[in-house]
N, C-alpha and C positions, 0 to 999 in steps of 0.2 A: 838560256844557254850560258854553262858557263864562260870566264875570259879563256880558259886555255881549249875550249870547245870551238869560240867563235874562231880563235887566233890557226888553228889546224883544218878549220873551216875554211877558214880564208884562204890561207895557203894552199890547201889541196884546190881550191878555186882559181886560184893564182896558176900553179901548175898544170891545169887543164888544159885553160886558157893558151897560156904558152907554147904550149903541144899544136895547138889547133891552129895559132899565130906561124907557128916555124914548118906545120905541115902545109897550109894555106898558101907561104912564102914559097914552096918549092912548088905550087902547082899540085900539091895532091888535096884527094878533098875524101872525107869520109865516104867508104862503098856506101852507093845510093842514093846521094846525096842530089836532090831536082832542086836548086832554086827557084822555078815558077809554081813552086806546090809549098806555098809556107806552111802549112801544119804537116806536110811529113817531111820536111826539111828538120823541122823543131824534133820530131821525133828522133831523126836520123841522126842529129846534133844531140839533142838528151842521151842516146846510147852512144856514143861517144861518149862522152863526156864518163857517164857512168865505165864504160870501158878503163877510161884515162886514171879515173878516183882506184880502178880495181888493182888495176897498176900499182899506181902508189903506195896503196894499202900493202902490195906483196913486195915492195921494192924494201931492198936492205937499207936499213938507215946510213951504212957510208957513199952511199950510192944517191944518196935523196942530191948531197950540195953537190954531185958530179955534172958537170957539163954536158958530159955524153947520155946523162938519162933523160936528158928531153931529144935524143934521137928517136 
């Protein structure tokens, strides 16, 4: 993987994350979502996640360093 591969890797990982951190802080949790079922927990989490990358991917670049896009 290149460095500018891993570095937008990382970031879009970063940004998931944070989404999942600040939804998790208000009490909401991904539709689905069993905690006493960890493998579809993991699943339920993986689409998330993919959801959150999909996002990004269509999000305008002046909107990426905005505050309000991890609403």
């Amino acid at each position: 993987m290149s460095d500018g591969n891993k570095i937008r890797h990382n970031l879009a990982l970063a940004y998931a994350n944070n989404k999942l951190q600040i939804a998790l802080q208000r009490g909401e949790r991904p539709q689905g979502l069993d905690l006493n079922d960890p493998a579809q927990a993991a699943c339920v989490l993986a689409s998330w996640y993919s959801d959150c990358l999909e996002q990004l991917i269509n999000l305008e670049d002046s909107k990426i360093y905005s505050p309000s896009s991890m609403d």
